[in-house]
Every structure is written in C-alpha cells, then in structure tokens.
N, C-alpha and C positions, 0 to 999 in steps of 0.2 A: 024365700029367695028363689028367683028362678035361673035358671041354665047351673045350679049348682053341680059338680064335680061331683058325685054318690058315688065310695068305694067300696068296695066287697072285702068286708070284714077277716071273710073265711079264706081268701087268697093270697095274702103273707101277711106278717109280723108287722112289716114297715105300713101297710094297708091296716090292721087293726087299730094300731099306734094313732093313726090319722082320722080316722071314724070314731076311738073316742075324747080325742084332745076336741075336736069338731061337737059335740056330743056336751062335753063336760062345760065348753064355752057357751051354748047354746044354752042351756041347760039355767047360767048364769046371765045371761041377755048381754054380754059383750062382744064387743063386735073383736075382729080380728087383732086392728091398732089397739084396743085396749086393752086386749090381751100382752099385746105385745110392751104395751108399758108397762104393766106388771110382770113381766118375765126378763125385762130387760132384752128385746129385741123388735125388730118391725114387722111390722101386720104382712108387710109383704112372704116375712120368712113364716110366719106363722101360718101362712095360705100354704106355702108352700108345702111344709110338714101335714096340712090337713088334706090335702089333695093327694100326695105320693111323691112330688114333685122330688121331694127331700129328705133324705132320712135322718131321723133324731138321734143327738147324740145323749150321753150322757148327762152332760150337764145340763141340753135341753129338758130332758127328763126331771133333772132334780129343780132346775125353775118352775115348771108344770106345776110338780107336786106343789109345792110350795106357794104358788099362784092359788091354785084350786084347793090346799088343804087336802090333798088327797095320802097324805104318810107317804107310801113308794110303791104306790099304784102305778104311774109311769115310770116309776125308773124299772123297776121289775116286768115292765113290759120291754124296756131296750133291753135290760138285760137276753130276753126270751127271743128277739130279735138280731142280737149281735152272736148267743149261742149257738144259733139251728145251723146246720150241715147242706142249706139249701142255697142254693142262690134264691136271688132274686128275680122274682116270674118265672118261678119252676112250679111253686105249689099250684099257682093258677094254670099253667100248662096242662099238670096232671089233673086237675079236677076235669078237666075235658079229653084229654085225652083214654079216661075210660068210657068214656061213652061215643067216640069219634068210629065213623064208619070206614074213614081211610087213614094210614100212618106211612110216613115218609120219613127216611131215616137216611144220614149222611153220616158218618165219625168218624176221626183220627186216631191214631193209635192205641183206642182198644174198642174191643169190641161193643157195642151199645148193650146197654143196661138191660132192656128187654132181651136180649138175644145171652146173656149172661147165663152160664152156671151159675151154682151157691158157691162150689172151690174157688171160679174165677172171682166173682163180684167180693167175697173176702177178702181176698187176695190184693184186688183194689182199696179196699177199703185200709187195710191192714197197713199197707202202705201210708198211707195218708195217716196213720196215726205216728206211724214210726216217725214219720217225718213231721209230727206236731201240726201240722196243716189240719184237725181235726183231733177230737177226744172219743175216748173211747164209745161214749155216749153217744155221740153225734154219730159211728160209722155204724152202728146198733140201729140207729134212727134212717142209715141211709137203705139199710139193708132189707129192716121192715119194709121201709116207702117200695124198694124193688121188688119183693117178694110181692105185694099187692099190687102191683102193675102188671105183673106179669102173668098173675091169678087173670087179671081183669081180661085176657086176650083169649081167655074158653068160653067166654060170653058167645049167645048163642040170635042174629047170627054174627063170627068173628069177625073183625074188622079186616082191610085186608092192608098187609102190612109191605112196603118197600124198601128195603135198607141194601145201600150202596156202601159199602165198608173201602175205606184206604186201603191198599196193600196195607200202610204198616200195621192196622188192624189183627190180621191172621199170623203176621209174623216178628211181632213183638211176644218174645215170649213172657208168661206174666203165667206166675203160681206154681212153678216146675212146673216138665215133661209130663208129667200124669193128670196134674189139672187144665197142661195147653191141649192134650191129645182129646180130651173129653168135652174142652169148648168146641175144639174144631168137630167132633162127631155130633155136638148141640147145633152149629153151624150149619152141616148135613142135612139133620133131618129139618129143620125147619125149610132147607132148601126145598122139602119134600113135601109139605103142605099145600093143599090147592088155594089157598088165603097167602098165599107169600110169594115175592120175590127175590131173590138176593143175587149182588152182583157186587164184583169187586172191582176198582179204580184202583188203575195199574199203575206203579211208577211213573213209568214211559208217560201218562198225559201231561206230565209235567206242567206249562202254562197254560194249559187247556182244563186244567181240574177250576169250576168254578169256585169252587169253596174255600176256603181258609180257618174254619169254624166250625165246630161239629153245628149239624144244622134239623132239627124236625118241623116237618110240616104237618098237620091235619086237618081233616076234610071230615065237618061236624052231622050229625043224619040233615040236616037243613043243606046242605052244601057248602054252605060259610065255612070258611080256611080260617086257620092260627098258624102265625111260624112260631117257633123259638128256636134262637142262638146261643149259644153263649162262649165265652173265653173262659180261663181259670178262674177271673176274681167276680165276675158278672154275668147273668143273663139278661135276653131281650126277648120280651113276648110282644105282639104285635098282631092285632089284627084289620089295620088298615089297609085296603083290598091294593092303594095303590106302590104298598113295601110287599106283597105277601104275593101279587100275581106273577111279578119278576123274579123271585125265588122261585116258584114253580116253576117257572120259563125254565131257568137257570138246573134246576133241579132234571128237567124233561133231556136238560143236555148233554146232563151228565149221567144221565141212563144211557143218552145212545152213543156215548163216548165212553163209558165202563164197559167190559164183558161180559159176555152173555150170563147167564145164569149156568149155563150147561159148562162155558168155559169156565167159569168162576168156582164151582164145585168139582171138577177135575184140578184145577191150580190146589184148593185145600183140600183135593184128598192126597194129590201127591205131598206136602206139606204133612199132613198127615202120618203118611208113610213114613217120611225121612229123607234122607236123601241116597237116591241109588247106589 
C-alpha cells in the first residue's frame, strides 16, 4: 500500500500497540473493515489504533486477542501501555533528545528534570506516589529514565543547553531546606558551564510570559527542531516546522523578557542565603 502511516515501534507503548495490531492483520490478509467485523468495531477505528491516532483500550485488547487468537498478547501490551510513568511523546522526545546539538528549556514550578539533584528528583517523585498518581514502580522507572538523560549531557562535544525557569521554580520549596539549598547550588554551577544558559522569568512579566506549559525545544546535529509540551495528563511532540518555528519565536521572547543570567544567579544565590 502506498502513503502508509509507518510507526516507530521503539517510541511509546501506544506506537507498538499499533505496528503490531497492523502486522498481525496483515499477516492475515484483512484488510481494516474486516478486521473491524470481527472485533466488532469499523475499520475506520481500527485505522485509527494502527496509525496512533487512538489509544486502545482494554476491551479493544481483549477483541484483538480474540480476533487473532493471540491468548493476551494484546491486552498485556495495554496493559504495558496504561502502566508506564511516561506521557505520551516523552519516550520519543528523549530518544532525540540525547543526541540533540541544542536544548531549550522552559518549566513551571519545579525545576527541570535535567537540571535535578537525585534528593530533589525523589522528592518529586515520592510525591507522586504518596498521592497514588504513580506506583512505586513507575517513579523507580522515572528516575532511571532521568539519571540517563542526564549522563547523556557529558557527551563529548555537549549540547548546549537553555533553560528559562519561572520564578516559582527556585522558590517552591520541594525536599526540605537541605535538599532545596543543594538544587539551588546544582542551579549555580551549571549557571557556570560555557555549554549553558540559565535565566529566570520573573513574576513581574505577568501577561508577557509566553508560555503556559512547561515547554522543550531541540535543535538535532541536522538542524531539524522537535518541540515537546506537555500538561499533567498529556504530552505533544511535534515536528512540523510550521508549530515548532513559532515556539521558537515565542521562546527568543521570552529570553529577552527573563533576566539576565548574571541577574538570575544573584536572585538564586540570595534565595540561597535566606533571607537577610
């Protein structure tokens, strides 16, 4: 068939789900609709679930099997799917993002993941379990994922990295006093890297802050851009140049409307300090 939809397997749960429903139908010489009459739904939904369009649920799963005779090969994949600790279009984010030449970084109330202690990023996590948003398992799995992201930035040569932090960033405290004193000196020295920028987005811009979402941009050794967004229950990866050029715009604005780096690292060393 031509102009087919080919998803990458290795780039989330909801994307494997889809390449092998695709796969297993194919495999079989049915086409979509006849899938969909043995599953009890239309060929349209069943494009939909092979492409990404749509995520399978449960019970899609157990039609699957049941279609194909496969035991609980599919439902054991939603399962694997409705488990993981990732949003959606995070894993594929990061499969590029260690090999990206530039990193742009924008977040709200805490500090970004790269720029993390182990105390603080616990800390996070630990959270998210107390409050069941998350199993133990999964904040074990968020923590590996950040500890190899953060290996990946000694790659030789670094990428060079820009992260504009909120105010409430620096001054939300998160871990106690001994774990926020010790972000903010991670804060520091990374300020201190010839590979890095950092700047803080002050209260004060108020309707002037473009953003509403924590936001990353990267710029791949090709020059090709990726954004990704995301809110609490979703992310959005995106590489079409005419979503991704306007965030950068938007991103360029929001550097020369934050301060400076020099002011930014005097705001968090006095924070640092305490208060006079």
């Amino acid at each position: 068939m031509v102009n087919r939809k080919e998803l990458d397997p290795e780039s989330s749960p909801k994307a494997a789900f889809g390449k092998r429903l695709r796969q297993a139908r194919d495999e079989r010489g049915w086409t979509q609709d006849a899938l969909g009459v043995r599953m009890g739904c239309t060929g349209t939904h069943i494009s939909a679930v092979e492409t990404g369009r749509r995520s399978p649920t449960g019970r899609f799963a157990l039609s699957a099997d049941r279609a194909f005779g496969t035991g609980d090969k599919f439902q054991r994949m939603v399962n694997a799917l409705h488990n993981t600790a990732l949003l959606e279009g995070f894993p594929e984010y990061v499969r590029q993002e260690v090999r990206a030449a530039e990193i742009r970084l924008f977040e709200l109330g805490i500090v970004p993941g790269l720029l993390q202690t182990p105390d603080y990023a616990a800390a996070i996590t630990t959270g998210a379990v107390r409050r069941g948003a998350i199993t133990e398992q999964q904040a074990d799995e968020r923590l590996t994922l950040l500890a190899e992201r953060q290996a990946s930035l000694d790659r030789t040569p670094p990428p060079l990295v820009y992260a504009v932090l909120d105010e409430s960033c620096i001054r939300r405290p998160v871990g106690g006093p001994e774990a926020m004193r010790a972000q903010l000196d991670k804060l520091l020295a990374f300020a201190e890297l010839p590979s890095t920028v950092l700047q803080v987005a002050p209260y004060s811009l108020g309707e002037r802050r473009p953003f509403d979402l924590p936001v990353r941009l990267i710029t791949l050794p090709d020059r090709s851009m990726i954004a990704y967004a995301e809110s609490a229950m979703q992310g959005y990866l995106d590489r079409n140049t005419g979503v991704v050029l306007p965030m950068v715009t938007a991103y360029h604005q929001l550097q020369a409307e934050a301060r400076s780096q020099a002011e930014s690292v005097a705001m968090i060393e006095q924070l640092r300090k305490g208060p006079p």
